[in-house]
C-alpha positions as MATLAB code, in Angstrom:
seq = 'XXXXXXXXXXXXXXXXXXXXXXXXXXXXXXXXXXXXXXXXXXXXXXXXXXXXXXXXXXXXXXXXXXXXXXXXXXXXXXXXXXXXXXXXXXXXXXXXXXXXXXXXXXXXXXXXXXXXXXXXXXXXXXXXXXXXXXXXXXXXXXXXXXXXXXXXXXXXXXXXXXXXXXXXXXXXXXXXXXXXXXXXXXXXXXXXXXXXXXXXXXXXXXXXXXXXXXXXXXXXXXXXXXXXXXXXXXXXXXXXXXXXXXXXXXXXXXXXXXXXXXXXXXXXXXXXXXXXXXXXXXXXXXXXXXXXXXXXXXXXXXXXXXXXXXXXXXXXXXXXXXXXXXXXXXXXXXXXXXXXXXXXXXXXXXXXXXXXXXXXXXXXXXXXXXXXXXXXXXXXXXXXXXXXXXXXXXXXXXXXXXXXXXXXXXXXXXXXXXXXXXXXXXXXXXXXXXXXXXXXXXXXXXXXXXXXXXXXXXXXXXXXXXXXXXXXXXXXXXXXXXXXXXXXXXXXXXXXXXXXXXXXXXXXXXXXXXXXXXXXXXXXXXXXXXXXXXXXXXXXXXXXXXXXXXXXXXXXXXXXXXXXXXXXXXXXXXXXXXX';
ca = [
       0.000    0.000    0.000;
       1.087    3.607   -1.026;
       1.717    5.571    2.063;
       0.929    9.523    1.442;
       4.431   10.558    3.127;
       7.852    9.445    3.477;
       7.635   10.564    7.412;
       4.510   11.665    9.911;
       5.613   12.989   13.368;
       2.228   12.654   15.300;
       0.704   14.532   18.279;
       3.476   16.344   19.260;
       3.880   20.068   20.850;
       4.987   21.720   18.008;
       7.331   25.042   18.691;
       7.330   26.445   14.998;
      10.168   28.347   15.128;
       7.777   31.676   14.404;
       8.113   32.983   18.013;
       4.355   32.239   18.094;
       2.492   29.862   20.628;
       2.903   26.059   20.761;
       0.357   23.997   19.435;
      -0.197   20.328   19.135;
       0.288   18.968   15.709;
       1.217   16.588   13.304;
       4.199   16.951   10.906;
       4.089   15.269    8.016;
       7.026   15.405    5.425;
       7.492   13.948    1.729;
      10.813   15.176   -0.502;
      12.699   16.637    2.398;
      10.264   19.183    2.624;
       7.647   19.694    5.028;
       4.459   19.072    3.637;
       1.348   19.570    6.081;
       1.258   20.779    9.836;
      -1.846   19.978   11.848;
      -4.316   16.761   11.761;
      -2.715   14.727    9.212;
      -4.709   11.792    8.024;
      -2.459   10.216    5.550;
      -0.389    7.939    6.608;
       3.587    7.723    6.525;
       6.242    5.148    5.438;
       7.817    5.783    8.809;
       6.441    7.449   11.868;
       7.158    8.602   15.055;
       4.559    8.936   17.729;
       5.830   12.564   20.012;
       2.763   12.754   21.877;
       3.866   14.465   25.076;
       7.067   15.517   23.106;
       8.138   18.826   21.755;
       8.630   18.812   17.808;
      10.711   22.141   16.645;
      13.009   23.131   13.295;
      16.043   21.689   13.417;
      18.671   24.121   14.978;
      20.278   26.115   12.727;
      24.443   26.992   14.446;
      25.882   30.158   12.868;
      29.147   29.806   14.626;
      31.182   26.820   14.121;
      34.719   25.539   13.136;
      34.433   22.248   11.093;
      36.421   23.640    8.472;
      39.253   20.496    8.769;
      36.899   17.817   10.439;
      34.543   18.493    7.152;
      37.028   17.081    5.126;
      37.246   13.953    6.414;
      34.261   13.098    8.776;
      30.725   12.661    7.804;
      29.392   13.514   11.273;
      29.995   16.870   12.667;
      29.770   15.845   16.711;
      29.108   17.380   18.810;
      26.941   19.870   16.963;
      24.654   17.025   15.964;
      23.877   15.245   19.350;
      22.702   18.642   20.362;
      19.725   19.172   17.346;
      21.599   20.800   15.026;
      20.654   20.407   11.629;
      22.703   22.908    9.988;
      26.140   24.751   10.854;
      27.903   27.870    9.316;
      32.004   27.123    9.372;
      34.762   29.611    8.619;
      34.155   31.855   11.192;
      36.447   34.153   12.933;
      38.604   34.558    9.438;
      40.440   31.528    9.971;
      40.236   28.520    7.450;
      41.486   26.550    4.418;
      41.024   28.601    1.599;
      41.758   30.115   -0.670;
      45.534   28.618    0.060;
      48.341   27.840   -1.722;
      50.451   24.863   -1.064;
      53.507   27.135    0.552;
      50.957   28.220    3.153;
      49.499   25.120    4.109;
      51.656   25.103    7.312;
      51.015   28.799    8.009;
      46.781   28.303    7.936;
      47.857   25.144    9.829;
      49.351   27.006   12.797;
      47.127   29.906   12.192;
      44.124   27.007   13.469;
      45.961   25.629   15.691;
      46.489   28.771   17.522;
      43.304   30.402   17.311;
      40.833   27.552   17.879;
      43.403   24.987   19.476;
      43.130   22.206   16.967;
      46.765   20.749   17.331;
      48.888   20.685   14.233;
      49.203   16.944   13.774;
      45.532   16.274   13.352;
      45.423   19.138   10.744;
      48.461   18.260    9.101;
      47.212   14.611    8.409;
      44.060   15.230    8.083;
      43.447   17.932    5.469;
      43.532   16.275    1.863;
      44.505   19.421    0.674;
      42.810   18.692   -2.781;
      42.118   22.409   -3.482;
      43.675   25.849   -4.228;
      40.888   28.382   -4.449;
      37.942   28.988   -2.185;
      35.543   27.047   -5.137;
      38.056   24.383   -4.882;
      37.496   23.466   -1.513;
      33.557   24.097   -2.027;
      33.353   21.591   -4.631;
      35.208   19.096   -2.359;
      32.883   19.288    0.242;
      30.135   19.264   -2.306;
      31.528   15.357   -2.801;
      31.011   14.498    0.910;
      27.974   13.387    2.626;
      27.112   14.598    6.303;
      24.282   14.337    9.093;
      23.783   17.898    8.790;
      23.706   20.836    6.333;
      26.915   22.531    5.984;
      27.699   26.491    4.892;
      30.617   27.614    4.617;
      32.110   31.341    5.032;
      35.538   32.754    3.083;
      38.165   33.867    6.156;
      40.142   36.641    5.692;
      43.157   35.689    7.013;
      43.444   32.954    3.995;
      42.187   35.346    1.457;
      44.805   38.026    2.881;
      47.807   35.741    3.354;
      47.239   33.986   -0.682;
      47.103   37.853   -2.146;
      49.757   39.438   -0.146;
      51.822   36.524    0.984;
      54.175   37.716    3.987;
      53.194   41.256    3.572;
      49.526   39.815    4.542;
      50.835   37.569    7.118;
      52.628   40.470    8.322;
      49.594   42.930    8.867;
      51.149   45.528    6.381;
      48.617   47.791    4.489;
      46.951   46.166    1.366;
      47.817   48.703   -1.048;
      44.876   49.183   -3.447;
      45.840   46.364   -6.410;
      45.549   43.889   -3.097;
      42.072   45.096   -1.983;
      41.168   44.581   -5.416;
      42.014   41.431   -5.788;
      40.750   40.058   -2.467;
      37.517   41.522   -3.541;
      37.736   40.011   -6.968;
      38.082   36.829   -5.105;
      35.344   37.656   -2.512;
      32.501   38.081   -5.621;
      33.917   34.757   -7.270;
      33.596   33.068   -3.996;
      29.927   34.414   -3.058;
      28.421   33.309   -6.963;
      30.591   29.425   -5.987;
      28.423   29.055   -2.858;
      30.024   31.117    0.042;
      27.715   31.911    2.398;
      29.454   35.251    3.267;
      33.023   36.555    4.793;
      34.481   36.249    7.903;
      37.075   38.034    9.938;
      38.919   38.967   13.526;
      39.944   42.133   14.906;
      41.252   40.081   18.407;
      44.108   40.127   20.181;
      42.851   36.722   21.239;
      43.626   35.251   17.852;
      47.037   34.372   17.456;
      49.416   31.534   15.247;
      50.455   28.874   17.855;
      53.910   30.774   17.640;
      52.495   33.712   18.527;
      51.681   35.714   16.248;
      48.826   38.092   15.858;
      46.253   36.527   13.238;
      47.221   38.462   10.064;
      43.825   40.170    9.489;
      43.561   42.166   13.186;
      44.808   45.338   11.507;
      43.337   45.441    8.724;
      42.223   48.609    7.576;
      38.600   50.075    6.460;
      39.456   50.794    3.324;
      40.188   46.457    2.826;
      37.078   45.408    4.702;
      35.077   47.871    2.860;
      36.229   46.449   -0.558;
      35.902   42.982    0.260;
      32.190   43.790    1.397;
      31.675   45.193   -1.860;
      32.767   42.235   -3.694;
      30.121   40.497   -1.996;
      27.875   43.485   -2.974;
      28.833   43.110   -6.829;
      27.413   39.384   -6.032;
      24.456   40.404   -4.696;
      25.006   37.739   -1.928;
      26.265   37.217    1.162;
      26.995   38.595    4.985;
      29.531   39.521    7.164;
      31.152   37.995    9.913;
      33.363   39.971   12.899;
      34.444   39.492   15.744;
      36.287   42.575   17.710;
      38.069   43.164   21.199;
      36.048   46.408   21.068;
      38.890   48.727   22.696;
      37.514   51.569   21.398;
      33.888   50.666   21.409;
      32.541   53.735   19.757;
      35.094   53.986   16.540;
      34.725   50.609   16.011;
      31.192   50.667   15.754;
      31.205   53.633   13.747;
      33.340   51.429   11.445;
      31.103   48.589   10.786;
      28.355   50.919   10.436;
      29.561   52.594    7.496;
      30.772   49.022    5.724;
      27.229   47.742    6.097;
      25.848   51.079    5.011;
      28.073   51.327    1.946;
      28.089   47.396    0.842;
      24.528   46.891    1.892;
      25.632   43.596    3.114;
      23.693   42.160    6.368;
      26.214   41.869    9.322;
      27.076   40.029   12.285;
      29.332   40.436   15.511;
      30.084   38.694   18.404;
      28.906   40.273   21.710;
      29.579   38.801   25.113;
      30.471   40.929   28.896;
      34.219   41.130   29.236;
      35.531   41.223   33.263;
      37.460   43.551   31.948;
      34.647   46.187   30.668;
      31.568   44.284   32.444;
      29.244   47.471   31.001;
      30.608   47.708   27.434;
      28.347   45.294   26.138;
      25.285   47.565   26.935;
      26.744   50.246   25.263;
      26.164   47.698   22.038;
      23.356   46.612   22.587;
      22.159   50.413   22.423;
      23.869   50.713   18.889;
      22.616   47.801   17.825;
      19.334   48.720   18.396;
      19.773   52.003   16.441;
      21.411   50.321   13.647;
      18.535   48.455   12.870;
      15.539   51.201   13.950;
      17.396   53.023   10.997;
      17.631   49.871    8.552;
      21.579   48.460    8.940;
      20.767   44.834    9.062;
      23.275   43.693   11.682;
      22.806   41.243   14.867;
      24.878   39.996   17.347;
      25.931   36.384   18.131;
      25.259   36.370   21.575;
      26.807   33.103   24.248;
      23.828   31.375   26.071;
      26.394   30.500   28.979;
      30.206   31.583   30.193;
      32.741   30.821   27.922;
      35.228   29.108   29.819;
      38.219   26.779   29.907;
      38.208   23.747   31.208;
      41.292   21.641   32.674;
      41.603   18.263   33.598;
      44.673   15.797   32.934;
      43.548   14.474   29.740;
      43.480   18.329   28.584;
      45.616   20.759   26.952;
      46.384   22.368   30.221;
      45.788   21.746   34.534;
      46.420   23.531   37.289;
      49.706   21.560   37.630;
      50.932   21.983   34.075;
      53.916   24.011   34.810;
      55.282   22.337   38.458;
      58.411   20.497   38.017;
      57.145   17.234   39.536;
      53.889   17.125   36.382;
      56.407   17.588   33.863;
      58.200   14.608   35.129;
      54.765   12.514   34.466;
      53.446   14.815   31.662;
      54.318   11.653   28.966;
      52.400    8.763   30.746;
      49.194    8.062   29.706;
      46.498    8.483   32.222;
      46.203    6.014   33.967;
      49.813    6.426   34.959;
      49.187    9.722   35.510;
      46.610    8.748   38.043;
      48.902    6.251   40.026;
      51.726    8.811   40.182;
      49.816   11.500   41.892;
      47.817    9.236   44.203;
      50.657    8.539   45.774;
      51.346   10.408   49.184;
      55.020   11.443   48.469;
      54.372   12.435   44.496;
      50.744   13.978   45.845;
      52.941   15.985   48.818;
      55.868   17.240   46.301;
      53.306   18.272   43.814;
      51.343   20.510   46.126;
      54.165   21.804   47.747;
      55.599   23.284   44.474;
      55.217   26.613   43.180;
      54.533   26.713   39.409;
      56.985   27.759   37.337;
      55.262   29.885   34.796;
      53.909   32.677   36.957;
      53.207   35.138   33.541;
      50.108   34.892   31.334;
      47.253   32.904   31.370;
      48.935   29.528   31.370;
      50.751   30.348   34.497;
      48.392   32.813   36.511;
      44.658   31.675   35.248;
      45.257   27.425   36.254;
      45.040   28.785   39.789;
      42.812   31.482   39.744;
      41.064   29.653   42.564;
      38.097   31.996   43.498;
      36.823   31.774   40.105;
      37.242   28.326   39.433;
      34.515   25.659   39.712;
      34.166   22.443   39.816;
      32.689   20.626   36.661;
      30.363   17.402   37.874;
      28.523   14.684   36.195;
      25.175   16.878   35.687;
      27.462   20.279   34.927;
      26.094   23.126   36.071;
      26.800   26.650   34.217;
      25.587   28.970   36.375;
      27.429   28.539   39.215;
      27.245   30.501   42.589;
      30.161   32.225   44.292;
      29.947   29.768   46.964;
      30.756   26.817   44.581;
      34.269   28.112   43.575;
      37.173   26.158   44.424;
      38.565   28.714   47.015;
      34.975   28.922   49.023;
      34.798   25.229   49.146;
      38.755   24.925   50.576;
      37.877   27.617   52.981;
      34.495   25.828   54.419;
      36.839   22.603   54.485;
      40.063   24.346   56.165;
      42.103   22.699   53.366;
      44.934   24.468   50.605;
      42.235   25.090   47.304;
      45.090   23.103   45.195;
      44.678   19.820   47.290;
      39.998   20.428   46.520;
      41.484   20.572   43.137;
      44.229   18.298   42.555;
      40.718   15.613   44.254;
      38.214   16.764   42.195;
      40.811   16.173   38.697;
      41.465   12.827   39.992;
      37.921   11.687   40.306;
      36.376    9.533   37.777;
      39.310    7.902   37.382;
      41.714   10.918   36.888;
      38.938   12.067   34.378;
      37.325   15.148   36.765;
      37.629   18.667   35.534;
      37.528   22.424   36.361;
      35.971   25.047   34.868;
      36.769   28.395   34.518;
      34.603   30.992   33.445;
      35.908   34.171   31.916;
      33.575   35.532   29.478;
      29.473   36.568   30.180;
      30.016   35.861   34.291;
      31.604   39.148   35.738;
      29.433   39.074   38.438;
      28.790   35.863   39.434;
      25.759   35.273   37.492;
      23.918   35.073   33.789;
      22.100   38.164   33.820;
      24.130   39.475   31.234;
      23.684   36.536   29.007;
      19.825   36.715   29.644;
      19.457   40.385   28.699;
      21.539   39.340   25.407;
      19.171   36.816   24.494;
      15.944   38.835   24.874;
      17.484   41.473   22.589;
      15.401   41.254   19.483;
      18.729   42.062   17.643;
      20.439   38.923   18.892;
      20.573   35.357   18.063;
      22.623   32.870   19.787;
      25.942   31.979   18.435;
      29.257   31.628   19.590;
      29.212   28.071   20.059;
      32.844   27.063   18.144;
      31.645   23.561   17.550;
      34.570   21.970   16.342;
      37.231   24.017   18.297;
      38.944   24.222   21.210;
      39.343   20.668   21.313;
      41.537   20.489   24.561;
      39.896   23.586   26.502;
      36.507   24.231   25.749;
      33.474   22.365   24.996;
      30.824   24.699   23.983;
      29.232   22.797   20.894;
      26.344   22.107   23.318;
      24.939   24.988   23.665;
      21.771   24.708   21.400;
      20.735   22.585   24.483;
      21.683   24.703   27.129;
      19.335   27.504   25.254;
      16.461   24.838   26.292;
      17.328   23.367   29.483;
      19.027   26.032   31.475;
      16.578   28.973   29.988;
      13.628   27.952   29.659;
      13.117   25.504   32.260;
      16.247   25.130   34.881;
      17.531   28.735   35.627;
      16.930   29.552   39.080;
      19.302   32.220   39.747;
      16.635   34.877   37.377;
      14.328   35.089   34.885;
      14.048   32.742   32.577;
      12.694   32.682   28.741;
      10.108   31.060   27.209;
       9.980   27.931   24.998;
       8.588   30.085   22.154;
      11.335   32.770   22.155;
      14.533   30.363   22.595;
      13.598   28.205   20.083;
      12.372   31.073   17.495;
      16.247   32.493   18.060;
      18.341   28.938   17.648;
      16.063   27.729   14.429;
      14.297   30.552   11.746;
      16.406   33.909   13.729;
      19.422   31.926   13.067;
      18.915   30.930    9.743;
      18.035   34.289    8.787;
      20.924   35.709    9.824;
      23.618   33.959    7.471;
      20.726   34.559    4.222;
      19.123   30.663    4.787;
      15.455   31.437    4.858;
      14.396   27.969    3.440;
      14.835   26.721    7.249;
      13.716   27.227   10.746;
      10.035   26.777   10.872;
       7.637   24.055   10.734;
       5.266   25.197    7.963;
       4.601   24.059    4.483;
       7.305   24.428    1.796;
      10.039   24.385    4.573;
      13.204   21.919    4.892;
      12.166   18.959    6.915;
      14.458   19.516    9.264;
      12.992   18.912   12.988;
      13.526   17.347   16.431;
      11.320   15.489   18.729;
      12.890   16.599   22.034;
      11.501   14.469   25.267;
      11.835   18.300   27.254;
      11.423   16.716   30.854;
      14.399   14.157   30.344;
      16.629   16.421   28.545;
      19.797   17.318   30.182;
      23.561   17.633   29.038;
      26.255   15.343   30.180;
      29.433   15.836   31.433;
      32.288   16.746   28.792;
      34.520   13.664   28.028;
      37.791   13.373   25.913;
      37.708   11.208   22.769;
      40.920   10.024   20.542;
      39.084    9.787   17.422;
      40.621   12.784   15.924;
      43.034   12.228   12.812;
      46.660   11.312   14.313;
      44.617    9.794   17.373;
      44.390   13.247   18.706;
      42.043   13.663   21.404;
      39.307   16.362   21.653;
      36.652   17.310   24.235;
      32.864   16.009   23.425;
      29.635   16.481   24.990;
      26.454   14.184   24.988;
      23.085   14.620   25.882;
      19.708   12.700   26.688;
      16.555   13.635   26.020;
      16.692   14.078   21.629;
      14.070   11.330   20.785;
      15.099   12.101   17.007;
      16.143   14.169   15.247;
      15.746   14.570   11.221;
      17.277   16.376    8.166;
      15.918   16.692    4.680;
      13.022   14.404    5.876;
      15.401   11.372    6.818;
      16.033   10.285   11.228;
      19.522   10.856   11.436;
      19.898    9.879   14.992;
      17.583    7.926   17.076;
      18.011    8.446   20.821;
      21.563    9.971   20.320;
      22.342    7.547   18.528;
      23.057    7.778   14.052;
      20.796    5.607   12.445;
      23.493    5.991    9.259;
      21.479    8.435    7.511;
      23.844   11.021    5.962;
      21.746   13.564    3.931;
      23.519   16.691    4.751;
      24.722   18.495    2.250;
      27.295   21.725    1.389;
      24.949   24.655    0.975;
      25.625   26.908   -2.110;
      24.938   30.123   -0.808;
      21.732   31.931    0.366;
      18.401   29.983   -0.039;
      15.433   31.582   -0.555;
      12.004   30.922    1.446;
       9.642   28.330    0.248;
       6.342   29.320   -1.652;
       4.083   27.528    0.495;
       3.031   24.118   -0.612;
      -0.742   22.979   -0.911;
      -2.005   21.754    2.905;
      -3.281   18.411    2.707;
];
């Protein structure tokens, strides 16, 4: 018997994406589109029964760094456990091309510094079957993945294969180098780019060092590069800034979007060391657009912080002579070295020797630190922190630490916040999120393999806002998932996405809301070279589908691989005929 639609998702509380009330509905899907929502009678070759479940668009992540792990895996983890259905890559400037062989080493170490992805996994992983920025579109456009994949053109490869060293070296482009990188900018938006990204942070640097090659760049450059996206009539721009003088700055991408009429993005989150700067954005922001500049911010649903542990890139021990000695073994010789009494006493007892900069200062900043259990917590109170808890217990904070890291079998970590959590607490993340000109971003799935694990935070957005938070307010359903599926999409030019209605990608989620909850980070060695990176798992996904097929069942792939590279922006769907 002929079954009226490849899929039927029945009875479940359906979150559209529009910002608008949930309702109870049926999806129904044939062609990897969406093709009725409400009482569907027909039945479907498969179907899944969500009654009592929450059905919503597939999250859409605007921030990511798969750029290598695209070129040789087929599932982008962790982004996918966490209902992502789509990502956006080649953020922050950094990337693989346009690159010519010579500089394979220097975008190598440009990675590797920036988004800690060592050079080893890169270096052996990267086919490197590409030159220009099509090139490497039309390789991933042979590859098969369980989600969508966009990809951005970074500056710092664009400036480094025009200029060479004088790009690598932050000199001026002169204006036969602006016009080429916008040459290559238009050529790159009409092959499929999805837009341009760059970095104006001191935070970005080579793992040598060096400054990433784009944070001087003048206005003149990013104005001509936005205009080669403007002679394409496509795409957006990507930023992100230190901000140090707020106002110019500003004033700066104002008049790019202005002039290139190109839609822009930033990244926004509350600095310790300016903890009221980011208000003075949001107020621009919210000119910007009351005077038609299309430009949002990519806003962090929770602290961005390191976290260290022995299996990671750094501990609180790194730099004390006695760790070095053991730095080599593997961990479970790590373990039996400092559980024993005289190792354990030496350890403690030694100061560390790099006392400078954040590897030697920030390991031990004990009154910020926290400790990272099973169920992790990210809004943690002041009474939590390492110091308060070796103060209650009348013990030295490096002995609740040194514990902690070797619980779960020398597995525990620490986390340090240092980004959104000035004082203590999420408020500023929570007035970011109900800005109407902010989406969530910032996620870096795919980076910071040995100190950060922020890929999950499309499920933070649900389980910490809009039903766990008990340290504020909290936001609703409606509004959370409205800014991780259609606001997202929107904002990097894919409006064919993000709501469940008609004409739409079937791309969804059944989400079992009262069981779901994140995991603890772990380490894997899966990485190319057996390099190990941090992951992070969750329960409660019942399914989750894209293009119409279940790509994972319960967390786990079914083998499904329908993603595919996205060429560029996609335009909304005329509405198809409700059954």
């Amino acid at each position: 018997m002929e079954r009226a639609y490849d899929l039927v998702v029945r009875g479940g509380t359906a979150v559209d994406g529009t910002g608008g009330p949930a309702f109870e509905a049926d999806v129904a899907v044939r062609d990897g589109r969406i093709a009725a929502v409400g009482k569907v009678t027909g039945a479907g070759a498969e179907e899944i029964d969500a009654r009592g479940q929450l059905v919503t668009p597939g999250f859409v992540d605007i921030h990511t760094h798969y750029d290598g792990q695209a070129t040789w895996d087929e599932r982008l983890q962790p982004s996918s456990w966490h209902g992502v259905t789509t990502i956006v890559m080649g953020n922050c400037g950094v990337g693989f091309a346009p690159c010519r062989p010579a500089d394979h080493d220097r975008l190598i170490r440009l990675m590797e510094g920036v988004e800690d992805i060592p050079f080893p996994v890169l270096s052996q992983g990267l086919p490197w079957s590409w030159e220009s920025y099509p090139d490497y579109l039309d390789r991933l456009a042979e590859r098969r993945f369980d989600v969508d994949v966009g990809s951005q053109l970074p500056h710092a490869a664009l400036r480094v294969f025009v200029m060479g060293e004088r790009g690598a070296n932050r000199e001026p482009a002169t204006e036969a180098d602006i016009h080429a990188m916008a040459a290559i900018a238009k050529r790159a938006a009409e092959a499929g780019a999805l837009g341009f990204a760059t970095s104006r942070t001191l935070n970005h640097r080579t793992s040598d060092g060096q400054p990433t090659p784009t944070l001087t760049a003048g206005e003149d450059e990013l104005t001509g590069i936005a205009l080669g996206l403007a002679a394409a009539g496509r795409g957006v721009l990507q930023v992100v800034s230190d901000f140090l003088d707020p106002e110019e700055e500003w004033a700066m991408f104002r008049r790019i979007v202005a002039r290139s009429g190109r839609p822009l993005s930033f990244s926004l989150v509350q600095s310790p060391r300016a903890p009221t700067s980011y208000k003075v954005l949001l107020q621009r922001l919210a000119e910007a657009n009351a005077e038609g500049l299309p430009i949002r911010a990519q806003v962090a649903s929770r602290p961005v912080g390191v976290l260290f542990g022995f299996e990671l890139t750094m501990n609180p021990f790194s730099q004390h002579p006695a760790f070095q000695e053991i730095k080599a073994l593997p961990l479970e010789g790590k373990v039996a070295k400092l559980s024993d009494p005289a190792f354990r006493a030496r350890l403690l007892h030694e100061e560390s020797e790099a006392q400078r900069g954040f590897a030697g200062t920030q390991p031990r900043a004990w009154g910020n630190m926290f400790l990272l259990g099973e169920e992790p917590d990210y809004e943690p109170t002041p009474d939590a922190t390492v110091a308060a808890i070796a103060g209650r217990e009348g013990r030295d904070p490096a002995e609740v630490a040194l514990d902690h890291l070797l619980s779960r079998g020398g597995r525990g970590m620490l986390y340090l916040p240092f980004l959104n959590y000035a004082d203590m607490n999420l408020d500023p993340a929570y007035e970011m999120l109900s800005h109407p000109d902010c989406v969530p971003g910032l996620s870096d799935g795919g980076a910071h393999v040995g100190m950060i694990c922020d890929g999950s935070f499309p499920t933070t957005n649900l389980v910490h806002w809009t039903r766990d938070r008990t340290r504020g307010p909290r936001l609703s359903l409606e509004h959370m998932i409205a800014g991780q599926t259609r606001r997202t999409a929107e904002t990097v030019g894919l409006h064919d996405r993000g709501v469940l209605a008609p004409g739409y990608r079937a791309d969804l989620n059944v989400i079992d809301y009262p069981r779901l909850k994140l995991k603890a980070p772990e380490v894997a060695y899966d990485l190319p070279a057996g390099g190990r990176r941090l992951i992070q798992r969750a329960e409660g996904y019942t399914a989750t589908v894209v293009a119409g097929q279940v790509t994972y069942r319960d967390g786990t792939p079914t083998g499904a691989l329908p993603g595919r590279l996205l060429r560029g922006a996609q335009a909304a769907p005329a509405a198809m005929a409700a059954e």
